[in-house]
C-alpha positions in Angstrom: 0.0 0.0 0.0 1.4 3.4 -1.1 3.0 5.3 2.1 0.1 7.9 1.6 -3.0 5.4 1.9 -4.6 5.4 4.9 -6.8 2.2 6.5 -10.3 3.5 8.1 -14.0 1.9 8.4 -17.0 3.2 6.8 -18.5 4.5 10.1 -15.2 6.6 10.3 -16.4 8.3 6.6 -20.2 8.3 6.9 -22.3 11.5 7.4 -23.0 11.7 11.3 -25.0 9.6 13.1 -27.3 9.1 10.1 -24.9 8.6 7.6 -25.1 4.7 7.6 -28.2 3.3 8.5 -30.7 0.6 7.4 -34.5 0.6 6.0 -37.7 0.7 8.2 -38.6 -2.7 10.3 -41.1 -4.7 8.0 -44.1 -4.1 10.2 -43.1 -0.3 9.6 -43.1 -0.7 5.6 -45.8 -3.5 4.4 -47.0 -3.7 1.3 -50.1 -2.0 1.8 -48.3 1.3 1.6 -47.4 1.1 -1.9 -49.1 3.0 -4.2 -49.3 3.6 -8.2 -47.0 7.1 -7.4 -44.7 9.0 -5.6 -41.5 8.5 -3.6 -39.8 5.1 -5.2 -38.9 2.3 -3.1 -35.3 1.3 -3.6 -35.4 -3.2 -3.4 -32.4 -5.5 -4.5 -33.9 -5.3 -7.9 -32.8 -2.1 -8.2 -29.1 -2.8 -7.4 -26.7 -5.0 -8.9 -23.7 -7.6 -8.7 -21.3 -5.1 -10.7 -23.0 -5.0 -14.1 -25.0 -1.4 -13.9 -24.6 1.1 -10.7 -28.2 1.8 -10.6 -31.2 0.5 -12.1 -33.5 3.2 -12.1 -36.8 1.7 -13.2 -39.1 -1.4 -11.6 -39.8 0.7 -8.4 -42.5 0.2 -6.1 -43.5 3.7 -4.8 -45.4 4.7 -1.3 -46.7 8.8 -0.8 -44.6 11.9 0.3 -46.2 11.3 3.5 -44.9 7.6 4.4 -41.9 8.9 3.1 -41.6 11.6 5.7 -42.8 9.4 8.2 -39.7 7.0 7.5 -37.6 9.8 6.9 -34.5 8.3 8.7 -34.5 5.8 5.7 -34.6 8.2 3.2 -31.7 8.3 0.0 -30.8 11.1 -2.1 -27.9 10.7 -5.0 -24.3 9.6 -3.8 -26.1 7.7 -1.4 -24.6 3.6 -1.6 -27.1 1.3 -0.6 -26.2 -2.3 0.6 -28.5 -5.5 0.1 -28.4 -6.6 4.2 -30.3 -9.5 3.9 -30.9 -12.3 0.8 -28.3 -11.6 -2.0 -25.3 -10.2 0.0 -22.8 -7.9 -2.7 -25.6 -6.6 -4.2 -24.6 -3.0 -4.4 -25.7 0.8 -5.8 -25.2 4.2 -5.9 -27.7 6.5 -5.9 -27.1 8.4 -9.3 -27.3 12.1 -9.8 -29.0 12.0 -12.9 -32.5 10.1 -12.5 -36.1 10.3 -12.3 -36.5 10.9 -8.9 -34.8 13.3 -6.4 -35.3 10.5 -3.4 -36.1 7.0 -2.5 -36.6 5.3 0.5 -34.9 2.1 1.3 -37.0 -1.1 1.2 -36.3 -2.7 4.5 -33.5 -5.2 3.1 -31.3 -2.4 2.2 -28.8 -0.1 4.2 -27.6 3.3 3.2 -24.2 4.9 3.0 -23.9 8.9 3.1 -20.6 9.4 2.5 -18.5 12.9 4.3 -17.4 14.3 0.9 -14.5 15.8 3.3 -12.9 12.4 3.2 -13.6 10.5 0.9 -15.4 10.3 -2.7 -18.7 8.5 -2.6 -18.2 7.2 -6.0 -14.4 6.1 -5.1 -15.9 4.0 -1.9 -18.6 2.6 -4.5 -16.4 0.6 -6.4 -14.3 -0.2 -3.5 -17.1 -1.7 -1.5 -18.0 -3.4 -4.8 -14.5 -4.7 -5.8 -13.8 -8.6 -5.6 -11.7 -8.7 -2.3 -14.5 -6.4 -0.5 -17.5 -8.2 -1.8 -15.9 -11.8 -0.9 -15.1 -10.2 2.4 -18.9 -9.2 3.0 -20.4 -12.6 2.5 -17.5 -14.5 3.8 -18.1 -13.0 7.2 -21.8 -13.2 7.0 -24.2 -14.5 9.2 -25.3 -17.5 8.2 -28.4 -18.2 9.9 -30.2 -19.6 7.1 -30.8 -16.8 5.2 -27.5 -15.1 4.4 -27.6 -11.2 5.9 -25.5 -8.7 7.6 -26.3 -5.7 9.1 -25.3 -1.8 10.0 -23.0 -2.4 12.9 -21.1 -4.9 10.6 -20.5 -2.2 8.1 -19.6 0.7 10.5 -16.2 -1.4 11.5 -15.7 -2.4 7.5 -12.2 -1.9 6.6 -11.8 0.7 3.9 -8.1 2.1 1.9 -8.1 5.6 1.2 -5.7 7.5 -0.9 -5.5 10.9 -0.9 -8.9 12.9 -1.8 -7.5 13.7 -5.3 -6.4 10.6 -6.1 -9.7 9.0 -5.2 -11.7 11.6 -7.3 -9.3 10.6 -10.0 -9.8 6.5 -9.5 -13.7 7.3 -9.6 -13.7 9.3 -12.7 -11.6 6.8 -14.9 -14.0 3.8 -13.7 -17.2 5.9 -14.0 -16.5 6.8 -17.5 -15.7 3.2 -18.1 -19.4 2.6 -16.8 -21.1 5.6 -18.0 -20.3 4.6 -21.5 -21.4 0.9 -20.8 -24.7 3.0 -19.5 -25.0 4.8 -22.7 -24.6 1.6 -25.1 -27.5 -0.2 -23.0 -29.9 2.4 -23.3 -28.9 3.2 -26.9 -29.3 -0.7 -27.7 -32.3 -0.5 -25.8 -33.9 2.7 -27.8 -32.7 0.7 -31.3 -34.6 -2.7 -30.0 -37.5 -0.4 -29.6 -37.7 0.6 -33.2 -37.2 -2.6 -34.3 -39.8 -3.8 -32.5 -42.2 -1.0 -33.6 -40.8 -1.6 -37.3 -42.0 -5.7 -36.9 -45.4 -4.8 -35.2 -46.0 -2.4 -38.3 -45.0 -5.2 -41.1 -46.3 -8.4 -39.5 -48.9 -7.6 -36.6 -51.2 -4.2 -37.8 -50.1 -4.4 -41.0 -49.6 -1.0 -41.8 -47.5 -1.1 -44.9 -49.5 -3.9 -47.0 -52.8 -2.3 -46.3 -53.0 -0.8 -49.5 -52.9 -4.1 -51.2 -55.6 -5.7 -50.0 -56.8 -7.9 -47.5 -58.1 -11.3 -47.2 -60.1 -13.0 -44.7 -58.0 -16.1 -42.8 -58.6 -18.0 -39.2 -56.4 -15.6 -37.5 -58.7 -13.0 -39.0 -57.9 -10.5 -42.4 -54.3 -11.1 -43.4 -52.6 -9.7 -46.1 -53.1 -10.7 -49.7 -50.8 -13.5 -50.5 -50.0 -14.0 -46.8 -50.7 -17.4 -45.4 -51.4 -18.6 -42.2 -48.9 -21.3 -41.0 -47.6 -23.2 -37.9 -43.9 -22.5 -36.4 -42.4 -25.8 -38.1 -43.4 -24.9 -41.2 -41.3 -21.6 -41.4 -38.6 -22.5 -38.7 -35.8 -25.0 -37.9 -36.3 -25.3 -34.5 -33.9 -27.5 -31.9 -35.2 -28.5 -28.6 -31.5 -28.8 -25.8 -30.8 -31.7 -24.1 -28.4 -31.6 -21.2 -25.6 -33.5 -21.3 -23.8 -35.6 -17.7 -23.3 -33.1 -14.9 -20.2 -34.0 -15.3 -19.2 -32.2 -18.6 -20.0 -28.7 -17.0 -17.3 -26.9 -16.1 -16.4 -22.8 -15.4 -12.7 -23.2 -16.5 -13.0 -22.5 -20.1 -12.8 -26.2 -21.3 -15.1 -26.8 -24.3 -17.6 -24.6 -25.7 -20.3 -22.3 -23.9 -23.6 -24.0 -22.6 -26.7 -22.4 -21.5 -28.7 -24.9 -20.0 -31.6 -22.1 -19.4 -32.6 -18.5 -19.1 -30.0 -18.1 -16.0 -27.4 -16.6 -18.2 -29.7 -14.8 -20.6 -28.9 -11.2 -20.4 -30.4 -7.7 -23.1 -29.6 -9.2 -25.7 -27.1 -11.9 -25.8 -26.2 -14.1 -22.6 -23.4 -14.4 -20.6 -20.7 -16.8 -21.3 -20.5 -19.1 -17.7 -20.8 -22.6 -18.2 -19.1 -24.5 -20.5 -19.6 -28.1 -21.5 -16.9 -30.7 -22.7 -19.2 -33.0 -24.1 -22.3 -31.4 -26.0 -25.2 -33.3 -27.4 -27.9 -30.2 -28.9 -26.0 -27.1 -30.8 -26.9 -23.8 -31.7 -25.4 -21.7 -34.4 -24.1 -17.7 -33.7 -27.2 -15.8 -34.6 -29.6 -18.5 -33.4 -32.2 -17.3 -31.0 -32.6 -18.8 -28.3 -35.6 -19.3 -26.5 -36.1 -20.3 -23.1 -38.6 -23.1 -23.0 -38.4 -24.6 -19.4 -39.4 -22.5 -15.5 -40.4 -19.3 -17.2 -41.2 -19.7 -21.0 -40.5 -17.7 -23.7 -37.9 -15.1 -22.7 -35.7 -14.7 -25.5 -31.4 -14.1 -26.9 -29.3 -14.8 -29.4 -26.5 -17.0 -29.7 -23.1 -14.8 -30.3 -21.3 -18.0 -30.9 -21.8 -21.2 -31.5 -22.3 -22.8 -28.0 -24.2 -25.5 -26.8 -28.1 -25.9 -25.1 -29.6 -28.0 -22.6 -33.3 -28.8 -22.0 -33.9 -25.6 -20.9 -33.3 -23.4 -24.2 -34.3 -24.3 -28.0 -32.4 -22.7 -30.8 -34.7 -21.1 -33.5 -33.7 -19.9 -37.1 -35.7 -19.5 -40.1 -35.4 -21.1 -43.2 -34.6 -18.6 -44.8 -31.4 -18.0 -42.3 -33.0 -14.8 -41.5 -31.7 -14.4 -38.0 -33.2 -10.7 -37.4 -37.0 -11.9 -38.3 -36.2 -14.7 -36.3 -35.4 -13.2 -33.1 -38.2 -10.6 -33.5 -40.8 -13.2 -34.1 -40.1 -15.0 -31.5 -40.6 -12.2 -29.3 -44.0 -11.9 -30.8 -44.7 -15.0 -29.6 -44.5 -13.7 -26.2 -48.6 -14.1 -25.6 -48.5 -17.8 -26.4 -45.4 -18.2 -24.4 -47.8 -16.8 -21.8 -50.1 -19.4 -21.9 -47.7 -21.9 -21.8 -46.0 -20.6 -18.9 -49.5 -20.4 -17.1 -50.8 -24.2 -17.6 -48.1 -25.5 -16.0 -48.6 -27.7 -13.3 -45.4 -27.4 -10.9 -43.3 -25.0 -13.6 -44.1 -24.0 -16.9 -42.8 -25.8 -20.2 -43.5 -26.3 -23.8 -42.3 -28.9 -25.5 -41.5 -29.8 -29.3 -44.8 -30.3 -30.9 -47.1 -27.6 -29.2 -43.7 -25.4 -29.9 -44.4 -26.1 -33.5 -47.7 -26.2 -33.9 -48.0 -22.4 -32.8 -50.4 -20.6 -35.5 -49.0 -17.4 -37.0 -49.1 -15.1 -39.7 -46.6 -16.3 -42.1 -45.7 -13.3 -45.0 -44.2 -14.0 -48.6 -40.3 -15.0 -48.6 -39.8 -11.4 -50.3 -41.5 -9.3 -47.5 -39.3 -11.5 -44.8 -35.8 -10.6 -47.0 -36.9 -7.1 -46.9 -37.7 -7.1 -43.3 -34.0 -8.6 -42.9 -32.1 -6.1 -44.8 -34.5 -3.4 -43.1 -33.5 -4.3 -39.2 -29.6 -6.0 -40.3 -28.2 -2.5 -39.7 -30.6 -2.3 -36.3 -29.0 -5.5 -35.2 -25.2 -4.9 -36.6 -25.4 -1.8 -33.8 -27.0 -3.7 -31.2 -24.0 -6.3 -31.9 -21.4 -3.9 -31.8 -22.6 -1.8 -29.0 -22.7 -5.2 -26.7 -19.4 -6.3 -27.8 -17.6 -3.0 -26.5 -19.5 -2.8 -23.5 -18.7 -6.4 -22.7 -14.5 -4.8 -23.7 -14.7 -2.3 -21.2 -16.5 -4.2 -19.1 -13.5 -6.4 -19.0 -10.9 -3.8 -18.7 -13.0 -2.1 -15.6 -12.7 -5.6 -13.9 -9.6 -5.5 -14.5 -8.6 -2.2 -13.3 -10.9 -1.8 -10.5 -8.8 -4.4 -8.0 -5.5 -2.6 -9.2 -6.6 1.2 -8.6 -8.1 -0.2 -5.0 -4.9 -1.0 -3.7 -2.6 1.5 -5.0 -1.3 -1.0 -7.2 -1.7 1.2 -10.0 -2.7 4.7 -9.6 -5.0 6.9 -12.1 -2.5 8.8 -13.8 -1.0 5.0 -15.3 -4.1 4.1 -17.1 -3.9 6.3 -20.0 -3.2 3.2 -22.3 -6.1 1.7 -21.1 -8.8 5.1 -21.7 -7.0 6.1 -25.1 -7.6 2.0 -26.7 -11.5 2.7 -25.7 -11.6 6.2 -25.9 -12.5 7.3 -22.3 
């Protein structure tokens, strides 16, 4: 550790008395307080495991006046709220560009109001959230059958503090790293959007064919020439099947295997598992579909890789992979049902995946669909792909900068090669 680095605790840094405390006792925030508006309620839903800072949407919300009531549980931006009970490491910082000007902590969260006098809040963001500190956390959790820790744990949690400068410096070169991971996921987002729009236009309301007639079918008037057909008819569709336990491995030894949604993530999943000895493949630019415990949440396939009885793989004929993967996400109603008449978990299996009735349009209007939404998707590919770079080179720098093994003026090399 550098000789200017200095070991403290988080109660040394926080705000006063209330600068690190947890949310209101259950009985003192049940569910009967939530309404349809008003001050959000922050829940582990809104934090993460490292991947995005914040999530600021999915809130539950309870009025001003609840809120003013619990006002000792109360967050405003630069706060860092702590999961204390349930999924220990889950972590977020209050951002200072959002929706809302407060939230109130759900009561499995804790709150962290950092003295700006010593230290960055952003700087003791990532170092809370950085390997060592997280495996720390859980490690000395109490196990008690549900995993949890509490306020008086974190007030005597070891922190390293560089000088103020220094930290301000650390938290600027990871935040940009993030902020431009931030601004490819809602960019991606906005283009999947459109896309979507562009596919309910062609294939669902049929906007552009109107003016060529319409015909009557069983799925009701259709365009002229259109047909309606069943899911095998227009797709190749491969249902997974899991291969021995014992060919799953995290070390890199085979290819990737997704043996489910678990890994699924915007648009593509994460690579995890990896199996030495597959049995069902999919292709890169397969979509995948989840068909087991929920169904019908949908990716693609950014390599080849291989699927277990969870997933099916879905192309059409035509090798169209963009129609593919938006159809399928049509399909999200019938998924529904699917999902609902299960009797333990829901599941669809080969045949009723196949005999699904849709709208199926001429080969010509599905080519011009493709070469509509290719540049769409190209984007969407690209933006994941350098997000998922500086993803990698924030992991890597994070445990480095928190140390003092490297210090913020020696990562230039890194911000010029992603322009940050």
């Amino acid at each position: 550790m550098p000789s200017e680095w200095r070991e403290t605790t988080l109660g040394r840094i926080a705000l006063g008395e209330g600068g690190l405390v947890d949310g209101p006792f259950g009985s003192n925030l049940p569910a009967s307080l939530y309404t349809a508006d008003g001050v959000p309620v922050v829940r582990g839903s809104n934090l993460s495991l490292g991947n995005r800072r914040f999530v600021d949407d999915e809130f539950v919300f309870v009025s001003a006046e609840t809120a003013v009531r619990l006002a000792r549980s109360v967050c405003v931006p630069d706060d860092i709220v702590f999961t204390k009970k349930g999924t220990l490491g889950q972590t977020g910082i209050v951002p200072r560009r959002c929706r809302h000007r407060k939230f109130l902590l759900s009561s499995n969260q804790m709150k962290l109001t950092v003295n700006r006098q010593l230290a960055d809040p952003l700087f003791v963001y990532y170092y809370v959230t950085a390997p060592t500190a997280r495996a720390k956390l859980i490690r000395d959790a109490e196990a008690t059958g549900v995993p949890k820790t509490n306020v008086a744990y974190l007030r005597q949690f070891p922190i390293l503090l560089p000088l103020l400068a220094e930290q301000e410096a650390i938290a600027r070169i990871l935040g940009a790293l993030d902020d431009k991971i931030e601004l490819n996921r809602k960019m991606n987002e906005t283009l999947e959007q459109m896309a979507r729009a562009i596919f309910k236009s062609w294939f669902v309301d049929f906007e552009s064919f109107r003016d060529k007639g319409t015909v009557e079918s069983e799925l009701g008037r259709i365009p002229k020439g259109w047909r309606v057909g069943r899911v095998d008819e227009d797709f190749n569709l491969t249902m997974g099947q899991s291969p021995p336990g014992e060919t799953y491995n995290e070390s890199g030894e085979g290819i990737p295997f997704y043996q489910g949604r678990t890994d699924f993530g915007f648009r593509f999943p994460t690579v995890r598992v990896f199996c030495t000895a597959p049995t069902r493949m999919a292709k890169a630019g397969d979509t995948l579909v989840s068909v087991r415990a929920p169904v019908g949440s949908v990716n693609m396939a950014s390599g080849e890789c291989a699927v277990g009885r969870g997933v099916a793989a879905v192309r059409h004929k035509s090798g169209s992979r963009s129609y593919t993967y938006y159809f399928m996400r049509s399909l999200e109603p019938e998924f529904a049902r699917f999902e609902a008449e299960g009797t333990v978990f829901g599941s669809i299996n080969k045949d009723d995946f196949h005999a699904i009735e849709r709208v199926a349009p001429p080969s010509a209007v599905v080519e011009a669909f493709e070469r509509t939404l290719c540049p769409f998707d190209q984007r969407i590919g690209s933006n994941e792909a350098e997000s998922g770079t500086l993803a990698a080179i924030r992991d890597a720098l994070l445990p480095k900068l928190m140390i003092g093994e490297l210090q913020a003026q020696e990562t230039g090399r890194f911000r010029q090669g992603v322009g940050v």
